[in-house]
C-alpha positions, 0 to 999 in steps of 0.5 A: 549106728547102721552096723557098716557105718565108716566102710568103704567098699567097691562093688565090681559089675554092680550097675545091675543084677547081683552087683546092683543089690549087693551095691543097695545093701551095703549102702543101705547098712551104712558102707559108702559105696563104689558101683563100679561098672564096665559099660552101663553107665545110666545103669550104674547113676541110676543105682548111685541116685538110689542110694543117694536119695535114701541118704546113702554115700556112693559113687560110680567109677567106670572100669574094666577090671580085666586091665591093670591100669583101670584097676589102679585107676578104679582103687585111686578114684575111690580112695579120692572120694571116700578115704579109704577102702576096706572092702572089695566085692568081686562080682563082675563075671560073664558066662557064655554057654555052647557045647565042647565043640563050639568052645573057642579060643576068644570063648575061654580068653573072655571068660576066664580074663574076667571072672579069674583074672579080673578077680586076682588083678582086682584083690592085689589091688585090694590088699596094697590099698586096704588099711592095716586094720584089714579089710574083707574080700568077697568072691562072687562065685556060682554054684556051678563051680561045684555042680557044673552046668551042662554047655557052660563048660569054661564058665562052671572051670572059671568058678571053680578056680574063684573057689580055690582062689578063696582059700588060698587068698585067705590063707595068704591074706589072713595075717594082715588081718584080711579075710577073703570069703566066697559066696555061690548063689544059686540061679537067681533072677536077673537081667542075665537070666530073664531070658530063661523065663518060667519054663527054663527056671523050672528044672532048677526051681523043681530042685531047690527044696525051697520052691523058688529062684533066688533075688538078688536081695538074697544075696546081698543079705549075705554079702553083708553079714560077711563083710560085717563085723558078726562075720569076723572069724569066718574065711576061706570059705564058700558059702552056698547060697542056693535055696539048697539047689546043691543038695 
């Protein structure tokens, strides 16, 4: 018996990157999963035919979790397929990167609509559909929300409001047997990231005492350890998970 056989979980932005190898763990551990995604719709079938393929249960369900009806319709949609849901995994975010000056209106409405807003609207829903058992709710947050990143001024502000978020959720939540859990990776290779190449990943390399940029497999191992039950007693915290990046 794989360790989460029976579970249920919705994996915002899991079409590609973090969200897509969080999506194939979860899966691969025994969870049915729900690869949500905004746009990428071959991206996100051609997760759920990975998963499918290995033996897995999963499904994608398009929907911007920005908006309350797609969220409603998100949850409903699952439900439909597998029963329930126990879990939630707000990963979808966006950053966007520029100097004070640059910084507008529309820049802050898009970046904070998602990656705040989208996570609150996202684990309301979570918390009216999860069983009484409970469930887990995991924040993907960046370490930028700790050590900000030069020119990404709103999005390392929006990671660290998903910080505090984690805390005060888990606070809130915690009696209805809900724990609520944030992970911050590092830099990690992802389609988001590629651009960087070698010679824009190596400051960030040259500070993470182990001597590399993460994978989203990393990442994934630790979502799925969090949302297990080895991981029963942990919430309100934020896990770095950066190589040491932070030190």
């Amino acid at each position: 018996m794989s360790k989460l056989d029976g579970r249920v979980a919705i994996v915002t932005g899991a079409s590609k990157g973090i969200g897509a190898g969080i999506a194939l763990r979860l899966a691969a551990d025994g969870a049915s999963v729900v690869v949500n995604y905004a746009r990428s719709a071959d991206a996100a079938e051609r997760i759920v035919t990975t998963i499918t393929e290995a033996g897995g249960h999963a499904t994608a369900i398009q929907a911007d979790v920005s908006q309350p009806d797609e969220i409603k319709a998100l949850f409903a949609k699952a439900i439909a397929a597998f029963g329930h849901v126990d879990i939630l995994v707000n990963n979808a975010g966006i950053y966007e990167f520029g100097d004070l000056a640059g910084i507008t209106p529309d820049s802050i409405d898009r970046q904070f609509g998602l990656n705040v807003k989208g996570l609150i609207l996202a684990t309301q829903a979570a918390a009216e559909a999860f069983p009484a058992t409970g469930g887990v709710v995991v924040n993907i947050s960046s370490g930028a929300g700790v050590t900000p990143i030069a020119q990404a001024q709103v999005y390392s502000a929006t990671k660290g409001a998903v910080d505090s978020l984690t805390r005060s959720l888990a606070l809130e939540l915690g009696p209805r047997k809900i724990r609520v859990v944030g992970i911050a990776p590092g830099l990690v290779a992802t389609e988001g990231t590629s651009g960087m190449g070698e010679e824009g990943a190596a400051p960030f390399v040259a500070r993470t005492p182990l001597g590399r940029i993460g994978q989203p497999a990393d990442i994934a191992a630790t979502v799925s350890f969090i949302v297990s039950e080895d991981a029963g007693w942990v919430t309100g915290e934020t896990l770095q998970v950066g190589g040491g990046l932070r030190l």
